[in-house]
N, C-alpha and C positions, 0 to 999 in steps of 0.2 A: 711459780718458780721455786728452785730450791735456795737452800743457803746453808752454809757451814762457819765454823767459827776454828781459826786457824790460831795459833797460837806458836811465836818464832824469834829467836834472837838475834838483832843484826850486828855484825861485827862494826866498833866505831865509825868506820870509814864511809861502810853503808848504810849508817845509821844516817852520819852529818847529810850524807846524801839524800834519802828518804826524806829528812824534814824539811825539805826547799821543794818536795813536791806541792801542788797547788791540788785541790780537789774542790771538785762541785756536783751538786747534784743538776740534774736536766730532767724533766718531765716530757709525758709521752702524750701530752694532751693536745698537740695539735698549736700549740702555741709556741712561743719564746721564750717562755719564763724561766729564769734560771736563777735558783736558789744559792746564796754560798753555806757552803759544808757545816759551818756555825749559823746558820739561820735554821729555824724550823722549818719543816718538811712540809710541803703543801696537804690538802687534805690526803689520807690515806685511802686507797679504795680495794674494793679484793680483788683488783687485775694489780699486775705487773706494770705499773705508769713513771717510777722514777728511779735515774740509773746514776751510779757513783762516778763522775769520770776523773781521773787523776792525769 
């Protein structure tokens, strides 16, 4: 996979809005496990296994 690092400023309104989003990670293992966004990341592997949902 690739990835980029994006760097943005949001105006207040869409700021206050922004921090009531929720995020988690979900893993591609075949399972249910689902990590929240402040837990540590399952183990790491060189595939592409765990995705950010917001």
């Amino acid at each position: 996979g690739k990835s980029s690092v994006v760097s943005l400023r949001l105006s207040p309104e869409h700021e206050e809005g922004a921090l009531r989003v929720a995020a988690f990670l979900i893993s591609y293992y075949g399972t249910e496990n689902v990590s929240g966004a402040g837990e540590p990341a399952p183990t790491i592997t060189t595939k592409d296994r765990l995705a950010l949902v917001t």
